[in-house]
N, C-alpha and C positions, 0 to 999 in steps of 0.2 A: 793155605798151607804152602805155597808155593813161597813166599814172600819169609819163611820158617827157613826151606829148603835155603833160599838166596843167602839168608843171613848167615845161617850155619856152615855153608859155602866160606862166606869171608872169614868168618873166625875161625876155622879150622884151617883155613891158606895163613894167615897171618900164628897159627900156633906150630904149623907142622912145615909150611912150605908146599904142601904137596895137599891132594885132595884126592881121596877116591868113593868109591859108592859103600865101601864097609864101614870108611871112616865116617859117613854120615849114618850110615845106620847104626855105629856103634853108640855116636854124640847123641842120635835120637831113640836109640832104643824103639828103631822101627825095623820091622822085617828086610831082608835083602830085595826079593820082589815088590815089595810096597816102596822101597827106598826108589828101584831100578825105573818103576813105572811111573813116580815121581820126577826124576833126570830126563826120562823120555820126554816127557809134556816140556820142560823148559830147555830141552833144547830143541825141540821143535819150534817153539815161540821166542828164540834167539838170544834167551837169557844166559843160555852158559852155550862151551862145546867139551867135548869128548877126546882128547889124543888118542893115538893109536895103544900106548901103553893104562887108558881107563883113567888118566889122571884129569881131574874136571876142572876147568878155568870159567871164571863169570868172563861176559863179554861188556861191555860197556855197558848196554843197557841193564846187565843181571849186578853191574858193580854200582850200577847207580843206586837200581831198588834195596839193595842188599845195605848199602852205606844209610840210605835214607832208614830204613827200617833199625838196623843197627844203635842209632844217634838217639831213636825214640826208646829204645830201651836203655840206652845209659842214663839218657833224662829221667826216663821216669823211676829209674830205678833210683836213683839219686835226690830224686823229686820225695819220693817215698820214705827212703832212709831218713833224711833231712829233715825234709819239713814237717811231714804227719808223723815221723815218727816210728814205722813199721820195722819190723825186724827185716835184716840183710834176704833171707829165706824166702821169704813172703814177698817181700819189693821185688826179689827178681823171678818169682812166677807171676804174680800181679800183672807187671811188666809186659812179660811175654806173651799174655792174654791181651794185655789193651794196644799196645802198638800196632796191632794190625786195624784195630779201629776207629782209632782216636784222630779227631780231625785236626787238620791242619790250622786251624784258629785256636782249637784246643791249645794244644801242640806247644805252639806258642807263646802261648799265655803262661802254660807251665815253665817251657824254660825261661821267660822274662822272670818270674819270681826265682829262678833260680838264679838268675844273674843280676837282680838286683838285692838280694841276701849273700852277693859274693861266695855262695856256694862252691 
């Protein structure tokens, strides 16, 4: 779940500019305290920090996982639309379920087919 957090992280910086604990818990329809004791654990474990005014930034390490995780959902969601065919709806829950487990040889194999059907 954490790796959910990181990602939502970056898409909510790149759509607003700005990031706070509401704005995740609004994008996730998770409670404020579940959202808040979430933020806790990853900034203790150096993935994101906290300004004085509550606005949350990844740190390097939180922008790395967050990008890597990110790529596996465009892929796959793309992967899905594309080639098998699945509805836009479906591919990007589908998506959001497998990127957290889909291996890195997987991973790849999927986007090689996407880039050699010049998808």
């Amino acid at each position: 779940s954490g790796e959910m957090y990181l990602e939502n992280i970056l898409v909510l910086k790149k759509r607003y500019g700005k990031v706070r604990y509401i704005d995740i818990a609004r994008e996730l329809t998770f409670s404020k305290p579940s959202v808040s004791r979430a933020i806790g654990i990853l900034k203790e474990d150096g993935y994101i920090v906290v300004d004085d005014d509550g606005y949350i930034e990844l740190t390097k390490q939180g922008r790395g996982v967050a990008k890597n995780i990110y790529e596996k959902h465009k892929v796959l969601t793309e992967f899905f639309t594309s080639v098998i065919k699945v509805s836009p709806e479906i591919a990007e829950e589908d998506a959001c379920r497998i990127e957290h487990v889909i291996s890195d040889e997987t991973f790849k194999g999927l986007k090689k087919v996407l880039e050699d059907k010049n998808l």
